[in-house]
C-alpha positions as CSV (number, residue, x, y, z in Angstrom):
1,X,-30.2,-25.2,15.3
2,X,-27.5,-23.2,17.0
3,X,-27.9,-22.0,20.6
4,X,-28.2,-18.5,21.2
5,X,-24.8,-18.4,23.1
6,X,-23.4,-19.9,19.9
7,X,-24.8,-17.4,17.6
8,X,-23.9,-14.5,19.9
9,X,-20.4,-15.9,19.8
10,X,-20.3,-16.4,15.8
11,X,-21.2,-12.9,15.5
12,X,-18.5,-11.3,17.8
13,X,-16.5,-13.4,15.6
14,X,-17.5,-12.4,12.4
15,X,-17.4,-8.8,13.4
16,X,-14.1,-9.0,14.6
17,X,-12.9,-10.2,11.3
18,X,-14.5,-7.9,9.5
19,X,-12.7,-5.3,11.3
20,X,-9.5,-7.1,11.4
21,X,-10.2,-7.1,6.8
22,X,-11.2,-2.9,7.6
23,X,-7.7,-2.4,8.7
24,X,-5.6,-4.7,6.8
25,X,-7.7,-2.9,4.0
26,X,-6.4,-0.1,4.8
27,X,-2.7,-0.8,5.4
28,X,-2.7,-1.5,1.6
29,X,-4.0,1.5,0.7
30,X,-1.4,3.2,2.5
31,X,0.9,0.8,0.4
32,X,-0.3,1.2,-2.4
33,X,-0.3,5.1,-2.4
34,X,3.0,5.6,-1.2
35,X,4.5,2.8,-3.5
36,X,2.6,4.6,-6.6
37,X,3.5,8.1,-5.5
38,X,7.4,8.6,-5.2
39,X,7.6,12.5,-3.4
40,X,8.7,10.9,-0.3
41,X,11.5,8.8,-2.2
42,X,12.2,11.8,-4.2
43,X,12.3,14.1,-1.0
44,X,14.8,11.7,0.7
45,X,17.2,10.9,-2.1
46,X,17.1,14.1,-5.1
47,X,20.4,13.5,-5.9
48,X,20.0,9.8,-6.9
49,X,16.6,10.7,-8.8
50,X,18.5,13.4,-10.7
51,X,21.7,11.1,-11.9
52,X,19.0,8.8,-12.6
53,X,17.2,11.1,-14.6
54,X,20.3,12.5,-16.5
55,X,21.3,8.9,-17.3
56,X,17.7,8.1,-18.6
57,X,17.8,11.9,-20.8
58,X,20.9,10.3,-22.2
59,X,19.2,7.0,-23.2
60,X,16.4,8.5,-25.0
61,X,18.9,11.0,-26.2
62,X,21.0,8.5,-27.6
63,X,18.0,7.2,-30.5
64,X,17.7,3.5,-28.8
């Protein structure tokens, strides 16, 4: 059986990387919502978004 220093010392630990998975939890949420949302990309670059947009009209414009 494990001393209780031991098992104080597994728990610290166990805590700690649960926080450590709380945080790296949400980073990817972050990433995830600013990967799936593209305002910010749109806010920073309109004139690429809009060529790209004309060029894509023109695709589905085009019957293919």
């Amino acid at each position: 059986m494990a001393s209780p220093e031991h098992r104080e010392a597994l728990e610290q630990n166990l805590e700690q990387h649960k926080q450590e998975l709380r945080l790296a939890v949400q980073d990817l949420t972050v990433a995830a919502k600013s990967w799936s949302d593209p305002t910010e990309s749109i806010r920073l670059r309109p004139g690429t978004w809009l060529a790209g947009a004309f060029v894509f009209g023109l695709w589905l414009g085009s019957g293919r």
